[in-house]
PLY file of the C-alpha trace (Angstrom):
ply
format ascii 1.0
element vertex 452
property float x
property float y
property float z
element edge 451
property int vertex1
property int vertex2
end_header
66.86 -173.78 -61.27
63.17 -172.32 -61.03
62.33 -170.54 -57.74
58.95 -169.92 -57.05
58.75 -166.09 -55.36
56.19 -164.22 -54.97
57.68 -161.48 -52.36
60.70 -160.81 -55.19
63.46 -161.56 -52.70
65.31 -164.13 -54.69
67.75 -163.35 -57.41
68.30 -166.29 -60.78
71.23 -167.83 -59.93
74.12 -167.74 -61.80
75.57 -171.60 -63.23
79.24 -172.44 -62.92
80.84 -173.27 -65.71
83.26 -176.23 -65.98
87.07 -175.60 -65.26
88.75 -177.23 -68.17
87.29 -177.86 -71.84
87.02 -181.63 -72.88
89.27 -180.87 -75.48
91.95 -180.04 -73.01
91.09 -182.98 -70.85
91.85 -185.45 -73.74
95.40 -183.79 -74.25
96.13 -183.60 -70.48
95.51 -187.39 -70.23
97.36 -188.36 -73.36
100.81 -186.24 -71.92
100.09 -188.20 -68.72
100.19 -191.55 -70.02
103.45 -190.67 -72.57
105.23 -189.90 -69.77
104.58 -193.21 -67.78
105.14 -195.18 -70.95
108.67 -193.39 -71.09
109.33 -194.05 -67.53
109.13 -197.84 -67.75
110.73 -197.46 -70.69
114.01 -195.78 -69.90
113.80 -195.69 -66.55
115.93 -198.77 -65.46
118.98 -197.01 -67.85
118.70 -193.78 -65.52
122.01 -193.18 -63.13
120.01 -192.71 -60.09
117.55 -195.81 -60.12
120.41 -197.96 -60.78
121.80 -200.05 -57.60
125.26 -199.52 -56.87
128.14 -201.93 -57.07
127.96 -202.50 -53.60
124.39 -203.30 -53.65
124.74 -205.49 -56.26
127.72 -207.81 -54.81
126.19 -208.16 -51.22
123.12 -209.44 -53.60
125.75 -212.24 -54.63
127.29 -212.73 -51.51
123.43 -213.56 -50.08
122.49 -215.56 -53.05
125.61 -217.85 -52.53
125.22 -218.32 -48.81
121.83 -219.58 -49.92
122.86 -221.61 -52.21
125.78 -223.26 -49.67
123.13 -224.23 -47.11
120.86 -225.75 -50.08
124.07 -227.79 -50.98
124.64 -228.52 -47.10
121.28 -229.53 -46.22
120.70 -231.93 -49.40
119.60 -235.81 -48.82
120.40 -238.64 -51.22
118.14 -241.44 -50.25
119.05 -244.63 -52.53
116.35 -247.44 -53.10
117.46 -250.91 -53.60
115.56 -253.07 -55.97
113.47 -255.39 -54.10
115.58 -258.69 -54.79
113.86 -262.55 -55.06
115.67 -265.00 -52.24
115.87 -268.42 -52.32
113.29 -270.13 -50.18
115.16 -272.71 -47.62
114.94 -276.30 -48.91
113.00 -279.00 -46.36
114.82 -281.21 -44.43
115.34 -284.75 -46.07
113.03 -286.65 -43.26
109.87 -284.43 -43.23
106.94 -285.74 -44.21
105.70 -285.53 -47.66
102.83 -283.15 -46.49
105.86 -280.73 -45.77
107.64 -281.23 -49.02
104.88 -280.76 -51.03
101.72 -279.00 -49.85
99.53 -279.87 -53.05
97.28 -282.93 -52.34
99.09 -286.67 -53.48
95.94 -288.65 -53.89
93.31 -287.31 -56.18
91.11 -290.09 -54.95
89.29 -290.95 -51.37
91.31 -293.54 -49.93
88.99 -296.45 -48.48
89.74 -296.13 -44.93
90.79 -292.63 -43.68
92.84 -293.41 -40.44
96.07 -292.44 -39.94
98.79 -295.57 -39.05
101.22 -292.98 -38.45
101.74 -292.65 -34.31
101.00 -289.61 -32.44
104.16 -287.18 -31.26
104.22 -285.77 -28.01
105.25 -282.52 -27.05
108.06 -281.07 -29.39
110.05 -283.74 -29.77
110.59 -285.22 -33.39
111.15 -288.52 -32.18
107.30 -290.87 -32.38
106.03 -293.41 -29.74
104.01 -295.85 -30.82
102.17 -296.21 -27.08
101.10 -293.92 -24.47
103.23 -293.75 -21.72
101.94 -295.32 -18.45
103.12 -292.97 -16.21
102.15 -289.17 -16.70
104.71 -286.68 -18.14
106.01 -284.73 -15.76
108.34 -281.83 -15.94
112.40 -282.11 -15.16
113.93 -281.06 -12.48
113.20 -281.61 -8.36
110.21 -281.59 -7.18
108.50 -278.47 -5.35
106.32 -278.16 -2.71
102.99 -276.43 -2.97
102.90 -273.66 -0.24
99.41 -273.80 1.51
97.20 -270.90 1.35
97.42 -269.42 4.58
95.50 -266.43 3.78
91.74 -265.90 5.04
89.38 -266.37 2.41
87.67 -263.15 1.16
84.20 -262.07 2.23
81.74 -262.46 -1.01
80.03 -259.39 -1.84
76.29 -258.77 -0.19
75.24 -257.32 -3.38
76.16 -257.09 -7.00
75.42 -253.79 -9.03
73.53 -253.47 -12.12
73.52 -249.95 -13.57
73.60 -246.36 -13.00
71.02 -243.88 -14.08
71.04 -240.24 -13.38
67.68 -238.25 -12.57
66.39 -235.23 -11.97
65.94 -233.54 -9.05
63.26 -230.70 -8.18
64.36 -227.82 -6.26
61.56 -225.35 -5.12
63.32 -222.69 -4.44
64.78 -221.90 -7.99
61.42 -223.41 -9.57
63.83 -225.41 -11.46
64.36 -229.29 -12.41
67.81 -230.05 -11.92
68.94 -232.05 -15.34
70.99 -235.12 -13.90
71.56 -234.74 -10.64
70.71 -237.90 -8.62
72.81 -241.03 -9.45
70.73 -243.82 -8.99
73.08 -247.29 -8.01
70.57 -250.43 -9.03
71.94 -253.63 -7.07
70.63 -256.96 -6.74
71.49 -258.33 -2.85
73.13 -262.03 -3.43
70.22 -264.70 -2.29
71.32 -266.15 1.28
71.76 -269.98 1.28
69.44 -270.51 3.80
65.43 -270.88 3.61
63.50 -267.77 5.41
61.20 -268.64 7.85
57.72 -269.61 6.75
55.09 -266.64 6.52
51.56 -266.85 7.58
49.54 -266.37 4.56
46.29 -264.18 4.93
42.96 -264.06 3.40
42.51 -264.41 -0.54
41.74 -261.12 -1.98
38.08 -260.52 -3.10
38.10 -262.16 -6.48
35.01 -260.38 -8.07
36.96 -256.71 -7.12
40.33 -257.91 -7.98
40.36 -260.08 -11.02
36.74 -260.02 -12.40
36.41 -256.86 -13.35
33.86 -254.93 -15.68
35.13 -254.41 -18.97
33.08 -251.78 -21.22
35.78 -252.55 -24.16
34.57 -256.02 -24.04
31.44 -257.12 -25.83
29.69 -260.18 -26.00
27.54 -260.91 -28.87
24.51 -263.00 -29.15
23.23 -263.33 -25.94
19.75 -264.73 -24.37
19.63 -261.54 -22.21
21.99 -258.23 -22.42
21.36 -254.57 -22.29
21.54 -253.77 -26.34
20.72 -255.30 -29.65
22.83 -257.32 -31.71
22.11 -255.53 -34.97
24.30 -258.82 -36.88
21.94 -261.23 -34.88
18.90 -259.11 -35.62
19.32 -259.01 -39.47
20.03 -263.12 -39.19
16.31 -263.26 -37.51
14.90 -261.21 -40.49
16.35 -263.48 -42.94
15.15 -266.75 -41.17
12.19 -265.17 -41.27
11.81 -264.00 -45.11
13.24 -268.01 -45.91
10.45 -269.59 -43.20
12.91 -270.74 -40.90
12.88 -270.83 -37.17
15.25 -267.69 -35.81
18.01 -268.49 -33.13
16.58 -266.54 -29.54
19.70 -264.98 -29.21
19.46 -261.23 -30.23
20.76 -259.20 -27.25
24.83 -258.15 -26.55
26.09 -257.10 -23.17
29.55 -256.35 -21.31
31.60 -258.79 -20.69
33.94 -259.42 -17.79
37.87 -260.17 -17.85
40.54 -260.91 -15.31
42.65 -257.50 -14.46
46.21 -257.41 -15.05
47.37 -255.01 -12.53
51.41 -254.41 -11.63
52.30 -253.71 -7.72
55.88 -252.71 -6.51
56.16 -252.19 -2.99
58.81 -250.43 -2.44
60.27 -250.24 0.86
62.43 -247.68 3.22
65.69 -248.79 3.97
66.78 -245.79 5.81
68.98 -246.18 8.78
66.18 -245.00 11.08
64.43 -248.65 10.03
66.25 -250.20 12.30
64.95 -248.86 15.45
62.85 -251.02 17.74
59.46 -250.88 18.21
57.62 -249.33 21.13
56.92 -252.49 22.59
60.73 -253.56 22.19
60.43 -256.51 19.90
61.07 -256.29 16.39
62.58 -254.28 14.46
61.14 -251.67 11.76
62.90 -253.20 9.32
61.87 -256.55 10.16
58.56 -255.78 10.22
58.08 -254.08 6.34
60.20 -257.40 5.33
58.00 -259.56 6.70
54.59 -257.34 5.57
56.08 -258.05 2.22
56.49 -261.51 1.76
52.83 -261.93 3.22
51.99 -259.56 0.24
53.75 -261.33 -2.25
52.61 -265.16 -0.87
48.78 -263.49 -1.02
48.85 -262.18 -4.49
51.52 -264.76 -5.89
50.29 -266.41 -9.00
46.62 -264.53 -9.44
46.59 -261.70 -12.03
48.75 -259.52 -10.44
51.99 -259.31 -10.72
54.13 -258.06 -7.55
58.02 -256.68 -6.99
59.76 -255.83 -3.53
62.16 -253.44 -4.21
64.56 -251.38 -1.25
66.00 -247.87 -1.50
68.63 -245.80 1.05
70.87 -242.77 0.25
73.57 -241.39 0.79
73.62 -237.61 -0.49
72.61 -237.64 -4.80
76.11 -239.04 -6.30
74.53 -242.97 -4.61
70.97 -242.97 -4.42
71.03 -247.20 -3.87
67.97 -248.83 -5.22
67.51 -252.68 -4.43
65.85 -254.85 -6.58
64.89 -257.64 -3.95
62.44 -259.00 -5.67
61.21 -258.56 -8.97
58.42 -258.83 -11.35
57.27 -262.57 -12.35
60.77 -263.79 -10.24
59.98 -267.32 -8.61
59.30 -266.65 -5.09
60.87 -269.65 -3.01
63.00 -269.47 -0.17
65.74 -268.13 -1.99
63.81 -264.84 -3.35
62.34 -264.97 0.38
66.20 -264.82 1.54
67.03 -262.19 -0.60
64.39 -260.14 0.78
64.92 -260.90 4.23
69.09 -259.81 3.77
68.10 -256.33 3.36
69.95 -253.70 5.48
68.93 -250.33 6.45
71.45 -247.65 6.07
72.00 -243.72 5.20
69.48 -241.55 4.86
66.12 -241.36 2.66
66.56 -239.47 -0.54
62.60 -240.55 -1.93
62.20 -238.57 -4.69
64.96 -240.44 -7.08
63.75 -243.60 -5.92
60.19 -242.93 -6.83
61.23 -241.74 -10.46
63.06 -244.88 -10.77
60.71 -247.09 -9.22
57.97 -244.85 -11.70
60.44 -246.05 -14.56
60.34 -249.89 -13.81
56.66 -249.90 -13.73
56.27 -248.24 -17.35
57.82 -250.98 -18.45
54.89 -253.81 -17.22
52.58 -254.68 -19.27
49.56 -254.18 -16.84
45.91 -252.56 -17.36
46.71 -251.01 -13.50
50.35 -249.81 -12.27
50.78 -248.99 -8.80
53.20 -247.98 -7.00
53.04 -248.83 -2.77
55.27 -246.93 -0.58
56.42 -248.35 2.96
58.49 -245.36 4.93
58.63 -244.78 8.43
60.05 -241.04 7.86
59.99 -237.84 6.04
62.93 -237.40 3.16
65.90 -236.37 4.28
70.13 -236.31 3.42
72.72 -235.47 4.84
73.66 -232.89 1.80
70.25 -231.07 2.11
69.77 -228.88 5.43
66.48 -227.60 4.21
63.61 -229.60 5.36
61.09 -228.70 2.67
63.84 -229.47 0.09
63.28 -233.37 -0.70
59.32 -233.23 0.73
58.71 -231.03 -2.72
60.77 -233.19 -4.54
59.36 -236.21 -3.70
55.73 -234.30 -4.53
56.84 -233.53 -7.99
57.68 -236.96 -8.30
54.58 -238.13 -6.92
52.71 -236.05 -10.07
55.13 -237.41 -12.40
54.17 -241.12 -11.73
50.70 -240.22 -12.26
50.95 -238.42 -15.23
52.13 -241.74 -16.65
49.56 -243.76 -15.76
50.92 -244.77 -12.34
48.82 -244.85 -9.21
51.44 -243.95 -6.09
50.07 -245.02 -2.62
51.78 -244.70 1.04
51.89 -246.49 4.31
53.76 -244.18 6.65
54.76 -245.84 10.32
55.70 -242.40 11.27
52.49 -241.05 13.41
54.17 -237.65 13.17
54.82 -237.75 9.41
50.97 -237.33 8.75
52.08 -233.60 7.59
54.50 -234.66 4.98
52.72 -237.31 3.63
49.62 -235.50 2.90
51.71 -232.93 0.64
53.85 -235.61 -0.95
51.02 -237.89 -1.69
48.01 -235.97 -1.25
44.55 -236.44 -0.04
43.46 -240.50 0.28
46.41 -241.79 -0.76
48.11 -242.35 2.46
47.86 -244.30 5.67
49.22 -243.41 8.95
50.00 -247.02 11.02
50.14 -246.20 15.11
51.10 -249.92 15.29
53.71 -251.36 13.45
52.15 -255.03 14.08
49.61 -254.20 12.01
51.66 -253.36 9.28
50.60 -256.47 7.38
46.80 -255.84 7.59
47.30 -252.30 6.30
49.33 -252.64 3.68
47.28 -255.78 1.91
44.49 -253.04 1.98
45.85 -250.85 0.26
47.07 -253.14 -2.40
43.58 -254.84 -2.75
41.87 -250.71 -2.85
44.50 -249.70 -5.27
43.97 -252.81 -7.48
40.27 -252.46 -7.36
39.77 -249.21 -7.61
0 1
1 2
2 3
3 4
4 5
5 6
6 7
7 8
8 9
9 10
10 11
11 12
12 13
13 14
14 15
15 16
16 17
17 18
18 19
19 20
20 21
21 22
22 23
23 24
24 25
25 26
26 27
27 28
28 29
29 30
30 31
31 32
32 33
33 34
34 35
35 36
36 37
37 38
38 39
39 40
40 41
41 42
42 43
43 44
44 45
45 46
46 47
47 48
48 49
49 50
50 51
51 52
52 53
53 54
54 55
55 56
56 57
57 58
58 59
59 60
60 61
61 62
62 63
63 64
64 65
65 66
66 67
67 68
68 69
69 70
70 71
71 72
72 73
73 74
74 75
75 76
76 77
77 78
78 79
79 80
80 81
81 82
82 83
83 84
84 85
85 86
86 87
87 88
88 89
89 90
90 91
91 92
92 93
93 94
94 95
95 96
96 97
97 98
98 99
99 100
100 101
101 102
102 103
103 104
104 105
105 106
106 107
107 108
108 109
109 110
110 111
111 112
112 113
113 114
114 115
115 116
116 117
117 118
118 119
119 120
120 121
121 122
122 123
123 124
124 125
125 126
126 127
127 128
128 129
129 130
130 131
131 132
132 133
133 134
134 135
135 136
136 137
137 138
138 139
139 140
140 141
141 142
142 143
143 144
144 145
145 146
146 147
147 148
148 149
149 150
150 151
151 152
152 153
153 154
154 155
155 156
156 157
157 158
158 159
159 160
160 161
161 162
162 163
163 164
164 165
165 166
166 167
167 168
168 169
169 170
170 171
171 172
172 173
173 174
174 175
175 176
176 177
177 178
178 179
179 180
180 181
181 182
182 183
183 184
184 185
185 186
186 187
187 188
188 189
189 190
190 191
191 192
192 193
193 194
194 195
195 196
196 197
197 198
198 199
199 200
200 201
201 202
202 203
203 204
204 205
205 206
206 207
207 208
208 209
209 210
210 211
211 212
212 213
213 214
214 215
215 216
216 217
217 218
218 219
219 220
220 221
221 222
222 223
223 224
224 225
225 226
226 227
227 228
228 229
229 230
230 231
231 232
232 233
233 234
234 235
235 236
236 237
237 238
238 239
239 240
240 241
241 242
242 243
243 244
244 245
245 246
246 247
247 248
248 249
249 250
250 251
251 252
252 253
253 254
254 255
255 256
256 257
257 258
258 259
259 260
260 261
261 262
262 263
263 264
264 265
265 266
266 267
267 268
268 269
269 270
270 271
271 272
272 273
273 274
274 275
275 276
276 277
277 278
278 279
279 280
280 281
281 282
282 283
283 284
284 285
285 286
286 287
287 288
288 289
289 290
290 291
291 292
292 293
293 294
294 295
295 296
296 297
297 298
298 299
299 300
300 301
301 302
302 303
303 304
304 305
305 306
306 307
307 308
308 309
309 310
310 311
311 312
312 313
313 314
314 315
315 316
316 317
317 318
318 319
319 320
320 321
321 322
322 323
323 324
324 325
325 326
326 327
327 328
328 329
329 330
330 331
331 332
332 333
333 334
334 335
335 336
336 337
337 338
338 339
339 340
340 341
341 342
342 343
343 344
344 345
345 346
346 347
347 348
348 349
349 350
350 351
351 352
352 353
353 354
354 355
355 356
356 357
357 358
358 359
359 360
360 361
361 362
362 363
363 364
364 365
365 366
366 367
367 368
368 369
369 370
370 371
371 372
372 373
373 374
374 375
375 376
376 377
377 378
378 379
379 380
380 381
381 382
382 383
383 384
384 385
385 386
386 387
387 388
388 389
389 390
390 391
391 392
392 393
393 394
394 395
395 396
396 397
397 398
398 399
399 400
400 401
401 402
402 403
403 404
404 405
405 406
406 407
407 408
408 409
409 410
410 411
411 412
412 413
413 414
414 415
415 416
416 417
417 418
418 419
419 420
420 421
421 422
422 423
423 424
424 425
425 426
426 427
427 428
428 429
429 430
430 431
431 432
432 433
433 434
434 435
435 436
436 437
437 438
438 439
439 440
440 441
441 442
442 443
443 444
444 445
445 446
446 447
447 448
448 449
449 450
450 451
């Protein structure tokens, strides 16, 4: 080692030298491995590595109890040689189809009927006629008890499916995965007719079903706001040839009829059955009635239009009723179906509007919208907190239109102006004071949303 000092403090260092020569490492390891060569040589023949007798015969004695419960515990298992048996010989009087299976004529026989009569039951014995009176069993006679119990009431309503949704909950900032269960009936049609509807005014049919369409051109025109470049190069060519050049050179827009998808979608909450101020009708009686108007005014034009029904009661049965759906027949039947409707539970909107957002996606429709009838805010009877379903009910508000899916409200709550303004936002509500003019209102709103 090399130290580098300048003050002279340091003194060389002396090296160690090894402890042992190579030389006498090579003989130490040599000895070592005599000596274990040795011991597994003539060690076994050494006195004191040897067992003792009395090792050695409690050895045997253990072996042989072994060797009993080996003998003890042995199974002889003894296959018989699988052995050919005669098979049974056919009766004497069988037919000749049971004697022999193989076919007796090689050729078609002229006419294929079969002379042979027809046996009834199991008996072997033939009859060449049918019996004239009808077989009955042996034995006496019974009597048929009458049924003397009630007849059981039909089901109102038959179910379809179950879905689970989401749920929103503000509080956490956090969309519950699968928490609604959605129950999708159909309400069996009543029997009767429903009562005939007064039908109101046509919609506009420029604003409705005439609609500008910018992805709509039409070519060679007289008059239009562009050139028709194809039409233009035609004229050149006439020209060039000395032939007289067709006047049409212009395109424009065209127009086409909208298809446009409406589900009305109504409250059936338990408060829907409350009278009116003026005591007459019912709530309830009133949306069904606004709807069938709807549907007999738009029936059969370009727009397509579905009543559907939705109640509550706390997220494991969200009930959603398909009352009417999209290109169904509407005669008094559909009209029946509508009108059976009950109002029960509470008003859990924000799994019916996800639902109702679901059905629509699947139209095939330039314009979705989705109409709203409620006469309250949300509410359940599992939710104490009043803001709870009012957010969820927003978020599914902006879900809807994310897809494409217009979402308009007529509230008959003149209190509920609040809520609806923060589920549905700005101009896309109406508050109706008088629940006679629910009809009025709500054909409105269908002919702004499907003109807009």
């Amino acid at each position: 080692m090399i130290h580098f000092d300048f003050e002279n403090r340091y003194e060389d260092e002396q090296i160690v030298g090894r402890a042992i020569s190579a030389r006498e490492a090579v003989v130490i390891s040599v000895v070592v491995h005599a000596l274990m060569i040795v011991l597994f040589q003539y060690g076994p023949d050494l006195n004191f590595l040897r067992p003792s007798p009395e090792e050695v015969e409690a050895r045997k004695q253990e072996l042989m109890r072994r060797q009993e419960i080996e003998r003890a515990n042995q199974r002889f298992v003894f296959v018989e040689p699988k052995i050919d048996m005669k098979a049974p010989e056919p009766k004497p009087n069988v037919d000749l189809s049971d004697l022999d299976r193989r076919a007796q004529a090689p050729q078609r026989a002229a006419k294929p009927d079969n002379p042979l009569p027809f046996s009834r039951g199991n008996s072997a014995e033939r009859t060449d006629t049918t019996p004239s009176v009808p077989e009955r069993a042996r034995g006496a006679e019974t009597q048929v008890k009458p049924n003397d119990e009630p007849p059981q009431p039909q089901p109102e309503e038959v179910e379809l499916g179950r879905y689970l949704l989401p749920e929103w909950d503000h509080r956490r900032g956090l969309l519950r995965r699968d928490w609604c269960t959605v129950v999708e009936t159909l309400p069996l049609a009543s029997p009767r007719a429903a009562a005939p509807m007064r039908l109101l005014p046509p919609p506009r049919q420029r604003a409705a079903n005439d609609r500008m369409n910018r992805a709509r051109r039409l070519r060679r025109q007289l008059e239009g706001d562009d050139i028709d470049l194809d039409a233009a190069i035609e004229v050149m060519v006439d020209r060039r040839l000395g032939l007289a050049p067709a006047p049409r050179l212009f395109r424009r827009f065209g127009r086409e009829a909208t298809r446009a998808s409406v589900l009305v979608l109504l409250d059936l909450s338990e408060s829907a059955n409350d009278a009116c101020a003026d005591g007459g009708d019912t709530v309830l009686a009133l949306e069904q009635a606004a709807a069938l108007q709807l549907v007999q005014a738009v029936q059969g034009r370009t727009s397509r239009v579905a009543v559907h029904g939705f109640n509550s009661n706390t997220r494991e049965h969200v009930s959603y009723q398909r009352l009417l759906d999209f290109g169904a027949t509407f005669d008094a039947r559909a009209a029946g179906r509508v009108g059976m409707a009950r109002a029960r539970h509470s008003t859990r909107m924000g799994a019916a509007l996800r639902h109702a957002t679901d059905v629509l996606a699947e139209e095939d429709a330039q314009w979705c919208t989705l109409l709203v009838v409620t006469d309250g805010a949300p509410s359940d009877i599992d939710v104490f907190d009043p803001h709870y379903l009012v957010e969820d009910a927003r978020v599914a508000v902006q879900e809807a239109r994310r897809r494409g899916v217009l979402v308009q409200c007529v509230t008959l709550d003149p209190n509920g102006e609040a809520d609806a303004r923060r589920i549905f936002g700005w101009h896309h509500y109406r508050v109706v004071t008088n629940p006679r003019t629910l009809t009025q209102h709500l054909r409105h709103v269908q002919s702004r949303a499907t003109a807009a």
